[in-house]
Every structure is written in C-alpha cells, then in structure tokens.
N, C-alpha and C positions, 0 to 999 in steps of 0.2 A: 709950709707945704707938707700934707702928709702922706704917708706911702704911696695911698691907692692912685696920689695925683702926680708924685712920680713914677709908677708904675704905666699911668694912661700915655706920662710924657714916650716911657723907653718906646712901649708897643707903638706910638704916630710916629718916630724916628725910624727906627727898622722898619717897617713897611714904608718909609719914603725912601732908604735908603737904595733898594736897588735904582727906582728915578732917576737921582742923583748923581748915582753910577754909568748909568745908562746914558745921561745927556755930557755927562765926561764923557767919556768914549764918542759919541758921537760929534764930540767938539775937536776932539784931537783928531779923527779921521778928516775931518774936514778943512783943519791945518794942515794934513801931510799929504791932502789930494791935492789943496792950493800949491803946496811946494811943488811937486810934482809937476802940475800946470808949467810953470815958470820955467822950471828946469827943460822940460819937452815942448815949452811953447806950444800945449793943445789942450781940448777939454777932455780932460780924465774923466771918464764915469764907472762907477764899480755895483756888477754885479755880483754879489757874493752870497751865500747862504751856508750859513752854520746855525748850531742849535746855540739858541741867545735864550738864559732866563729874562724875559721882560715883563710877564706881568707881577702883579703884588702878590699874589700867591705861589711864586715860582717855578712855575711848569715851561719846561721848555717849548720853543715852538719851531719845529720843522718844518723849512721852508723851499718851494722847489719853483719854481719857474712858474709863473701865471701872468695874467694880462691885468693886473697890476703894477709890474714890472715891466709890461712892453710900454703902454701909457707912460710910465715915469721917463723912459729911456726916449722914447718918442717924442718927447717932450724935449730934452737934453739935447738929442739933434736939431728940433728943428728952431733952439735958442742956438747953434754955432751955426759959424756965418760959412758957406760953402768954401773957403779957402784955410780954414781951420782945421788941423788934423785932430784926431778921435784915437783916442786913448781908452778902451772897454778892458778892465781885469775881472777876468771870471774863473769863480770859483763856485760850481753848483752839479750837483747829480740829476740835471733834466727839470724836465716839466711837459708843458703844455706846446705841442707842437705847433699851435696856433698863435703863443706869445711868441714863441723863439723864433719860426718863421717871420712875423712883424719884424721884430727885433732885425735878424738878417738881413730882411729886406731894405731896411731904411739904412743899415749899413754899408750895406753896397751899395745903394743911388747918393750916397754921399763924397760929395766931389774931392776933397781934402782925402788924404791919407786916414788907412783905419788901420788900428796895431790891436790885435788880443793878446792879453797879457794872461798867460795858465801857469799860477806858478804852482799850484797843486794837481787838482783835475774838473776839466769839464766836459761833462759825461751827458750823449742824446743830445739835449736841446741846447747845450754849451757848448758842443762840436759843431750842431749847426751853424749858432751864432760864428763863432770861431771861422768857419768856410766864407765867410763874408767879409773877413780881414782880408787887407792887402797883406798885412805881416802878422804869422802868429808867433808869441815870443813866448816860447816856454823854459820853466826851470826845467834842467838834465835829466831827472827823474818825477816829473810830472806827464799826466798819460790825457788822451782823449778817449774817444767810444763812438762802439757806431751807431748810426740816425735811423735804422729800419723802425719801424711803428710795430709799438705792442696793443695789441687785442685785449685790454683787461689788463689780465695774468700771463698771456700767450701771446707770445711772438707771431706777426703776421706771416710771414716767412715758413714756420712751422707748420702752422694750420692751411697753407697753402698744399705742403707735402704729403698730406692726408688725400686727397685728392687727384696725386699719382702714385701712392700708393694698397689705395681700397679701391674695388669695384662701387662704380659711381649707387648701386643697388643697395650696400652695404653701408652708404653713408646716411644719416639722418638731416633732414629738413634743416636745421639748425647750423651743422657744420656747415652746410652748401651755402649755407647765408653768410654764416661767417669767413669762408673762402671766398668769397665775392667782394666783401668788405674789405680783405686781407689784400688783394690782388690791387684793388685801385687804393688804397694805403700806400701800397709798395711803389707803385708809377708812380702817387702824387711827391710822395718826397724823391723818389730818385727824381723828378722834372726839377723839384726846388734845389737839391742839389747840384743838379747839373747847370740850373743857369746861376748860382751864386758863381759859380766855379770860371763859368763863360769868360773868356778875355784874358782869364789868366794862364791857361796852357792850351794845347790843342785838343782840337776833338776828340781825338781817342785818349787822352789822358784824365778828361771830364768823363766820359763813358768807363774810363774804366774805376778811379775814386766814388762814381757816385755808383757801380754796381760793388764796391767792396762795401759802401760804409753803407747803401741802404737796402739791402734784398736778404741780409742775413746770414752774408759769408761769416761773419763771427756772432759769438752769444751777446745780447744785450750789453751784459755789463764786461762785456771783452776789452782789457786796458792796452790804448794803441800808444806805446812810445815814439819817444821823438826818433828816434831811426825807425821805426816803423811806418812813420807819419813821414817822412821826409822819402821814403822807399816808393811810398806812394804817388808821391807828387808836392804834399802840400808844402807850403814857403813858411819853412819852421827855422827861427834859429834859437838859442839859447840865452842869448845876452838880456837876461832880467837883470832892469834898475833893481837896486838896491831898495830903494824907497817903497817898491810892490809889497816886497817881505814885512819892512813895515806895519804900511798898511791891512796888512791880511792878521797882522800881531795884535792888532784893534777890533776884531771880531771872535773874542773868544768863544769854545765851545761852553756848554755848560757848565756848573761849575760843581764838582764830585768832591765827595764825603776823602774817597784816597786816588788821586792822580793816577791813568794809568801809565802815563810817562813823565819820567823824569831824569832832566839833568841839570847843570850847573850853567844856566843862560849866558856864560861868557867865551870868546871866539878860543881857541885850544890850537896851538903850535907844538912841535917837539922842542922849540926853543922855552918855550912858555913854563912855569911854574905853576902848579894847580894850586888851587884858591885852599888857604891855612881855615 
C-alpha cells in the first residue's frame, strides 16, 4: 500500500470520526435515560440544546426550540399510557412560542404526574413548558425567565410604552402596527399562561405569575431564581436525581482549541487529598 492510499485511508477515518462519536454519545444517553425510567418508574424525555459539532465539516449548530421538537415530544406523550408519570429535563434559551405552547399544552392535559427537571436554565419557551409541570425540580443555582413575546429584536412590552408615551400624531404608521401586534401578543400568552397555571393555585395567584412573567415586568433575558420563583408561586423544589447531571454531562458543548473552564472532574472534600 503506498502513501497516497494511506493517506485516502487517514482522511475517510477522520471525517467519520465525529459519527462515531456522535452515535457514542447518543447510545449512552439512551442508557442513562433508560436507568432513569426504572428508577422514577415514568417516561423521561429530554429537551436539551447545546452547541454539538455534528456535521463532517464541524460547524456547530445552535439549537432553540421549534416544531420539530413539539412533534417529537408529542409524539413521546401520546406513546405513555395516561397513568404513567412524565419526566421532561430541559435545558434551552427559548424558541418558538408556538412549539413551546404545544409542547405545554399536551403536558398539562396529561393525566399522570408531569416533573421538569432545570438543572441549568430554561429561559422563554422552557419556562413555559416548565409552568405546565405539576413539579418543577430545579438545581439551587439554576434560573428560569419571563414568557412576554419579542417583536423581532423588541420586546412587545416596550413597544407598547411608545404609545403612552408620544402624542398619538408623533407616531409613525408602522409603530401603531406594531403596538397592536404587541398588545394582543401580550393577552395571548398571559391567557396561555394563566390557564396552564389554572388548578394549581387560586385566582389571584395565576393573575398575578402570569402578569409578572408575561407583560414585561422584567427584561427578556432576566434570571428568575429558585426563591424568586418559589416567591411567586411556582412549586419549585431543589431535589435533582443525580442521574439529570449525568445526563446533561452527554451533551457537550463544542469542542475549543483552549477550554474556557477547567478543573479536576473529581468530587473535592476538606477530608480529601487533591489528585498527585
């Protein structure tokens, strides 16, 4: 064999390689969702998005919430049997309010127990989802965000406030459009809001969560902690399976030239010895 046909061999090897890798990972996830199963006796499903080299030319690909992922999820429901509880870990910065809505919805009309599992953050259309749990179970320093609808680039909320404050004379065609679009944005989700929430507190505790997280009391990307989130109302407690951490250890981010974090992956006590 000479060179140039060892050479064709290395280049077909490396470009399969990430595959290979790829369907690793995706084997082991699928072992430690099964454990999971067993252990909590319900069906795990895992929304998760992080930046994954996948293709052969390794470009990452960022991933946010679409009806792609309502479909697959919608799918996972309505394969459990109505007395089966629902296990959802999500880890995502939003998306499409029209997946995530779905998604909510078929959570709530699900008669079995439904638990979200946030052991990082789920931020917009992952706190929606999230409000459609009987139980949200977040790590101690894991955050949510609020559900108001953005315009584009612009918060509905904002573009609304142009409008009280400019002389209606002073506004152009265009604004006046987009305050109109802004305003029934605003009702549609606080209504979705308010009935995931239905059943689970009373009236004025639904009127008042679903005027914090959707009319734009906070900025878009405002991080609601767990006492902040529990202040509110919602049924948050802290007790993450161990097996979530896991799990979420099987979606790495891209993979960088120099780490920007690092330390030594073993648990650390004052009793403990650091690693020689």
């Amino acid at each position: 064999m000479d060179f140039f046909s060892l050479l064709w061999i290395f280049f077909i090897i490396s470009s399969l390689q990430p595959v290979f890798r790829q369907k690793m990972l995706e084997s082991a996830r699928l072992r430690l969702i099964a454990r999971l199963e067993r252990e909590r006796n319900s069906r795990v499903i895992s929304l998760i998005h992080r930046q994954e080299t996948m293709s052969l030319l390794g470009f990452p690909l960022v991933r946010y919430i679409d009806i792609d992922d309502s479909e697959a999820i919608l799918r996972a429901i309505k394969m459990t049997d109505a007395d089966v509880p629902i296990d959802l870990i999500v880890h995502t910065p939003g998306g499409l309010v029209l997946a995530a809505g779905q998604i909510a919805h078929a959570l709530k009309e699900h008669k079995a127990k439904v638990t979200v599992f946030v052991p990082h953050y789920a931020m917009s259309g992952g706190t929606l989802i999230a409000l459609a749990a009987d139980e949200i179970v977040m790590d101690p320093n894991a955050v949510l965000g609020p559900v108001d609808p953005q315009l584009g680039q612009q918060p509905a909320a904002s573009i609304l406030k142009v409008l009280a404050q400019k002389p209606i004379e002073e506004i152009d065609d265009n604004t006046l459009i987009m305050a109109d679009i802004a305003e029934k944005a605003i009702r549609q989700v606080k209504a979705t809001v308010s009935e995931l929430l239905r059943g689970k507190m009373n009236d004025e505790q639904v009127e008042r969560v679903a005027t914090t997280l959707a009319t734009g009391v906070f900025t878009h990307d405002y991080p609601i902690t767990v006492r902040e989130a529990r202040e509110i109302g919602l049924p948050v407690n802290t007790e993450m399976p161990r097996l979530v951490y896991q799990i979420m250890a099987l979606y790495p981010q891209t993979a960088q030239r120099r780490p920007s974090v690092e330390f030594i992956p073993v648990p650390r006590s004052r009793q403990s010895e650091p690693p020689m």
